[in-house]
N, C-alpha and C positions, 0 to 999 in steps of 0.2 A: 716431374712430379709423379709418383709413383702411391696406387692403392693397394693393399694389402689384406686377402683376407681370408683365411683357412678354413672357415665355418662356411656354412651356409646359410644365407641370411631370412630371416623369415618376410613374406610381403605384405603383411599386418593392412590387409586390404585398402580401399581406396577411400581412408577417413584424409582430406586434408589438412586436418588438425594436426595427423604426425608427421606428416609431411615426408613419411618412410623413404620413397624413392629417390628424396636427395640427402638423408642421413645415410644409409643404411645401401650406399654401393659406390660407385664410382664417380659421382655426382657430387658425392660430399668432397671431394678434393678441392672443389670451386670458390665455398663460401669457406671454406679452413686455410685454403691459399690467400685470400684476400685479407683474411684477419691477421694470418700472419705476416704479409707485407706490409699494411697496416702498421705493426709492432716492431717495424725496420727489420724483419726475418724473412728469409728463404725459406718453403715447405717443401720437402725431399720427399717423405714420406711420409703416409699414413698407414694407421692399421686401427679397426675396431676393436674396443677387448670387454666392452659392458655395454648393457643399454640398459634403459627403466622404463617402462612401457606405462604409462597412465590412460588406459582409454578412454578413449573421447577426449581426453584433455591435452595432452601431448604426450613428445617423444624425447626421450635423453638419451645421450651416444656420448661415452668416453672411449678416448681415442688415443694409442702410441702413436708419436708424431717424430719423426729425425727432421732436423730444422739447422739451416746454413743461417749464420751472424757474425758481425764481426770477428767474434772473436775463435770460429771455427764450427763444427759441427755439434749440434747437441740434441741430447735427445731431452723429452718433454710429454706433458699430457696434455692434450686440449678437451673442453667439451663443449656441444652443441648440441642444444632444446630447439625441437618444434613448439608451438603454442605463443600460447602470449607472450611481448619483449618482456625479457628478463634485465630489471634496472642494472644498473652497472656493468653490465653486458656487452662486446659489440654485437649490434641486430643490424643482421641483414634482411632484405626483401628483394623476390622478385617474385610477379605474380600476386599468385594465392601463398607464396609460403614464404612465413617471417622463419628466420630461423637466428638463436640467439648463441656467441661463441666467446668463450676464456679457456687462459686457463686457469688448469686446476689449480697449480698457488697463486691466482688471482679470482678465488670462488668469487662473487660477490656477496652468496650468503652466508661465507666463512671468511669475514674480514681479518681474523686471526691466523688464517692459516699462513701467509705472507710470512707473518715474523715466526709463527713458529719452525718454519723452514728454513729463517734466513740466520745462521749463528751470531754474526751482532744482534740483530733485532731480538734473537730470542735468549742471547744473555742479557738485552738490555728488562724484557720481559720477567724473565725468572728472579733475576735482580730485583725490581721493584716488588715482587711479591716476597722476598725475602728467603729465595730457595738457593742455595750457594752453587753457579755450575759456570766454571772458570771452563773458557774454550769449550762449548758445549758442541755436541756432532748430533743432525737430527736425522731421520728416517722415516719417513713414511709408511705407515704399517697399513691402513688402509685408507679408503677414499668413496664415501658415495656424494657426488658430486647434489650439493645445494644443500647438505642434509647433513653431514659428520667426517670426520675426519681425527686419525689418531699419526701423532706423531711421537715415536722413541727417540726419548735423548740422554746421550751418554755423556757423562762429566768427569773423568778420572775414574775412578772405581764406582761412581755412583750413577743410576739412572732412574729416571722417571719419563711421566708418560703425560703430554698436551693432548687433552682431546679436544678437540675444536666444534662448536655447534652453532648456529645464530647466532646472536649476541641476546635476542631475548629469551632465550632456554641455558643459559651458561649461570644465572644466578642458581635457580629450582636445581641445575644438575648439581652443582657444588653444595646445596643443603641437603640432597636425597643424599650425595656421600656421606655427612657430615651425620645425618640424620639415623644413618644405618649402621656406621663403623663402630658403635657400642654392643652390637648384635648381633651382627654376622661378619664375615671377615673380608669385607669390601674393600677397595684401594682406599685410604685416606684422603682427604681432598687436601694440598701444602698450598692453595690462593685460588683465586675464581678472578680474571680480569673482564668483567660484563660488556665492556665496551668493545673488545674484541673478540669474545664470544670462547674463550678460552680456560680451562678446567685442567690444572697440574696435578697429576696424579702420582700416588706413588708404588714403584713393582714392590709385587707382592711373590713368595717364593712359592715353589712348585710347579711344574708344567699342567698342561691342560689333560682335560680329563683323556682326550682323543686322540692326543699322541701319548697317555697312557694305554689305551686301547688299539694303537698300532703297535705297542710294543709288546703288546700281550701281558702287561703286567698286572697284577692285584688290582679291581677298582673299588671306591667306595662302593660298601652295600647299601641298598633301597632303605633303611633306617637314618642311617648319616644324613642320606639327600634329605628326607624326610625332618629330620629333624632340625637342616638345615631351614626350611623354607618354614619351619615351625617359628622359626625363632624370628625372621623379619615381620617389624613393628609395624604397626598403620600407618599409612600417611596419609590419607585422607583424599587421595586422589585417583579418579578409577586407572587400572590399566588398560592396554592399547590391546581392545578385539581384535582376534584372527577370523578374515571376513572371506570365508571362502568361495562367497560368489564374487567378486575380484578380482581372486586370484584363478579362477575359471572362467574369467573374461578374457586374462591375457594370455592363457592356454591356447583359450579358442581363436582368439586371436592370431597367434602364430601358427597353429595346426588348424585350420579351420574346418576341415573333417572330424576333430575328435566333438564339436558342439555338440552333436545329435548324442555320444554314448554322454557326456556329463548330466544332461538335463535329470533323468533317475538316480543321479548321485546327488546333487544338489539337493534336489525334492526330498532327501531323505535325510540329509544333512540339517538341511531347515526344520524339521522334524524334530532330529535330537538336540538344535538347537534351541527350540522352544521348550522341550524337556527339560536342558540344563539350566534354565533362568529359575526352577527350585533349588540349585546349589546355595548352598550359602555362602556371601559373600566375605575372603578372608586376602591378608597379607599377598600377594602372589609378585614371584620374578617378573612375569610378563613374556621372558624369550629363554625361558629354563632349558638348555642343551647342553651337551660336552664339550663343546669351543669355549660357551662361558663358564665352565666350571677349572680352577687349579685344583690340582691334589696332588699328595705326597703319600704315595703308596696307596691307605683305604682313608687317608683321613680328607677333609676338603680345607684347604688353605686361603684360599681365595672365591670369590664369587664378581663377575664383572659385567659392565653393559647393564648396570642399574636403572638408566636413567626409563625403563619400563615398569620400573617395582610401582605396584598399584594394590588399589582393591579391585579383588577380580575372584576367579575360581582356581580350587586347587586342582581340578581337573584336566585343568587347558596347562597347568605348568608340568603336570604330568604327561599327558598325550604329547605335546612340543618333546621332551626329551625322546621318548618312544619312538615319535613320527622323525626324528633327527636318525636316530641310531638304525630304523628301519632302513631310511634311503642311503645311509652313510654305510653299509652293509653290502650298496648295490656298487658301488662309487671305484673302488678296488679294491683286489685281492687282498692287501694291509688291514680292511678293515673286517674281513669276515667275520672276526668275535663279535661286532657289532650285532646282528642276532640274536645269539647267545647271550650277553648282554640283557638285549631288550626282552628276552623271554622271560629271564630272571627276575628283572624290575617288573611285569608287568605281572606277573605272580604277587608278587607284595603289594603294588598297587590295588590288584584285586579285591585288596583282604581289605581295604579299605573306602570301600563306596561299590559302586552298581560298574557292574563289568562294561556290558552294553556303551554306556553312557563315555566310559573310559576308550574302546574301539572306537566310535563313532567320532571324537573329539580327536582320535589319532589319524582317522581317515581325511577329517578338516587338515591337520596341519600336514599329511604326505602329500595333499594335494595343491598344498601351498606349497612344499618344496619344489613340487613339478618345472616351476618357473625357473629355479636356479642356474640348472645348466644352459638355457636361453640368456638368462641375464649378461653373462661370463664368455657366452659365445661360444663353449665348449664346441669342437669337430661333430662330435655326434650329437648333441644336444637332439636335434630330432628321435632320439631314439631314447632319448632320458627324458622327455618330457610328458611321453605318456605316462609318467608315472599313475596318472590318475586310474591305472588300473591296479595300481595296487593299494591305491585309496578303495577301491570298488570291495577288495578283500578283505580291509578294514572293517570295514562296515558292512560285509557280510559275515564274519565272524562276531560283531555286533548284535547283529539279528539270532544268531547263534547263541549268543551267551543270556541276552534274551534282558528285558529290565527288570531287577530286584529293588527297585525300589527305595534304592539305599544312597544318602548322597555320601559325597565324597570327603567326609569331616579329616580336617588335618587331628593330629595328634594331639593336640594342645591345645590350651585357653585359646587360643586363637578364635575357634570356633564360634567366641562369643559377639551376641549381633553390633557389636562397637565400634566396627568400620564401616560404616555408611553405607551407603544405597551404591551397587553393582549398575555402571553406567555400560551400554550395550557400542559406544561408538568405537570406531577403529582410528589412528594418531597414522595417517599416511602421509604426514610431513613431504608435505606435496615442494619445498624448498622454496625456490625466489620469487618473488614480489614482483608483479607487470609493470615494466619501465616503458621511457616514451621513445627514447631515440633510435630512428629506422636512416635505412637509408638502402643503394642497393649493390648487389655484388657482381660481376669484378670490376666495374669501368668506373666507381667512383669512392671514392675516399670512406673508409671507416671511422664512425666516430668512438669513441668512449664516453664514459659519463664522469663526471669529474671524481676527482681520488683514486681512480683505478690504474693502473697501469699492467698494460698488456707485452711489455717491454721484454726481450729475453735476454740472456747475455752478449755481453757486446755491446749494446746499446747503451742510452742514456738513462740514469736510474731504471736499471736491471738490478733483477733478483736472482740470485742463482737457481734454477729448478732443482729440485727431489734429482736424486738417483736413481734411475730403476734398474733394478736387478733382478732374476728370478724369482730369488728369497720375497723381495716386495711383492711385486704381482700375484706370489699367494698366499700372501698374506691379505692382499687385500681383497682377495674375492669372496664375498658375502655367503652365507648359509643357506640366509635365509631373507625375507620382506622386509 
């Protein structure tokens, strides 16, 4: 058995709640071999390639795994939570540390991911929703383990897209599509199976705004966006706060020297946070960036990753793209128009609300990005995490621009007071539910909970795993919170 790992890993101090030193090194081979024996497999290999940091609460580690089975060598994803057993889960314990392990197409809080990976299962799926896909091919586009999952599936010349979430957020996600596709140009929703927690979506043309900005081509102008997020209706539900003393917990967390310069960023953060609660509350994306935008030349074709659209401010849907295109500027070479870019939007932005207010909100969300390349496990990631100094320059050009006083009205009737009361909480879809079954690792038997199966090929009722390939893995790594 062999551990794998190119990063360097952060020591997220001595909370035993994450139980870091046996996720998060050479340690972790132990309780990831016993699961897999467990599940009649061999573990060859591990390798880390994401974590989720919740502090104080626990710790999440997804893992490339190469695994001997009957039926030969395969590769595969595993993951394992410190914190509380996670139900459907194998939970191991020794000591003070429970630590909970699947895998990824056996999430337990993505009970649909299963079939949407398994080409019977997910033509027997799409079939009963009434979507036609003879020999359907599926792919894994991303993966945050307890929390969402997109899968691409190809049927002859046609394809569409399984997004998989809980089973109890898979109703509200299929009516926020269904609720929006009159207005803005959202994937359509073609069936919602609640009990599996599954949302059939369908592609929508044009590429993303950000591989048109790799390619240096024409983007939409600051008007189009604009009168994009004009046009989404109320739903009557707040959006999901960007809480940046969180995501400067698990900064300090990993870099524990940067604690002392945050504190004067925070401080002042809170500040213009308390300022922005006179915005008026209207329609907002919730995670408005270049990823989630298609377009086709300057026009916008598509808008994706809905299930954030709330009432909220137009301020935060504009500083997210800003604070995206700022750090996506730092990222590579490819993206240096990114800048240029955000100078240009953030000129038009201007003209519409209090400058200050607009910096200080784009400071919050660079300082949220900071965490990214930790998540991903990126080589240097220590050296991209301080971004939080250039949140610092956010919000000194902030203080620079000075407050006018002026909020940040969208274009449109929107602005009238008919979408409800602006709720302040943040949706940290914290994932699975506390199970009871422990036991301990490696000298005694893993159990499962019933319905799950941890089974890998080869074995008896095996599912095939995802493929991963290059193309997958970046696809699946996240932006953003």
């Amino acid at each position: 058995m062999r551990w794998r790992c190119d990063a360097p890993l952060p020591a997220l101090g001595d909370d035993p709640r994450l139980a870091a030193p046996v996720l998060l090194g050479p340690r972790a081979v132990e309780p990831l071999a016993a699961a897999v024996a467990a599940a009649g497999a061999t573990l060859l290999e591990v390798r880390p390639r994401q974590l989720t940091l919740d502090p104080g609460r626990g710790l999440t580690v997804r893992y490339d795994a190469t695994v001997r089975t009957a039926a030969g060598t395969a590769t595969d994803m595993l993951v394992a939570r410190s914190g509380p057993p996670v139900a459907g889960a194998l939970v191991l314990a020794r000591g003070p540390d429970t630590v909970s392990v699947w895998r990824a197409a056996n999430d337990p809080a993505l009970p649909g991911l299963a079939s949407a990976l398994d080409p019977a299962a997910l033509g027997r799926l799409l079939g009963a929703l009434g979507v036609a896909a003879a020999r359907p091919r599926a792919r894994l586009r991303s993966y945050r383990p307890g929390r969402r999952a997109v899968v691409e599936v190809a049927a002859g010349g046609a394809r569409v897209y399984c997004k998989v979430v809980p089973p109890r957020r898979a109703r509200a996600l299929h009516d926020v599509h269904a609720h929006l596709a009159p207005h803005v140009p959202v994937p359509r929703s073609l069936g919602v199976d609640p009990s599996l927690g599954v949302v059939v979506l369908e592609a929508l043309p044009g590429r993303t705004m950000r591989a048109a900005l790799a390619a240096g081509d024409p983007l939409p102008p600051a008007d189009v966006l604009v009168a994009l997020l004009d046009a989404l209706p109320a739903t009557g539900t707040p959006a999901p706060a960007w809480d940046h003393r969180r995501f400067a917990g698990i900064v300090s967390a990993a870099l524990p020297d940067s604690a002392a310069a945050l504190t004067p960023l925070l401080d002042a953060l809170d500040d213009a946070e308390a300022r922005a609660a006179a915005e008026p509350p209207v329609p907002v994306h919730g995670d408005f960036h270049e990823a989630q935008l298609l377009v086709s030349g300057t026009a916008v074709t598509g808008l994706l990753d809905v299930d954030t659209v709330g009432t909220g401010r137009r301020v935060d849907d504009f500083a997210t793209l800003l604070g995206h295109l700022s750090v996506l500027a730092t990222t590579a070479p490819g993206y240096a128009a990114a800048n240029g870019a955000a100078t240009r939007l953030t000129a038009a932005f201007d003209a519409l609300g209090d400058p200050a207010l607009l910096r200080a909100a784009t400071a919050a969300v660079v300082l949220g990005l900071a965490t990214g390349p930790l998540r991903v496990l990126e080589r240097d990631w220590p050296d991209h995490t301080p971004r939080a100094r250039r949140a610092r320059a956010a919000l000194a050009r902030a203080r620079a621009a000075g407050g006018r006083g002026r909020a940040l009205h969208p274009m449109s009737a929107n602005s009238s007071g008919r979408h409800g009361a602006l709720s302040g909480g943040c949706d940290r879809r914290r994932g699975p539910v506390a199970g009871r079954r422990s036991t301990t690792w490696p000298s005694e038997p893993v159990g499962s909970s019933p319905g799950r199966s941890p089974r890998w090929p080869g074995s008896a009722s095996a599912r095939r795993p995802p493929r991963r390939t290059a193309a997958t893995r970046a696809a699946a790594r996240p932006t953003s919170s």
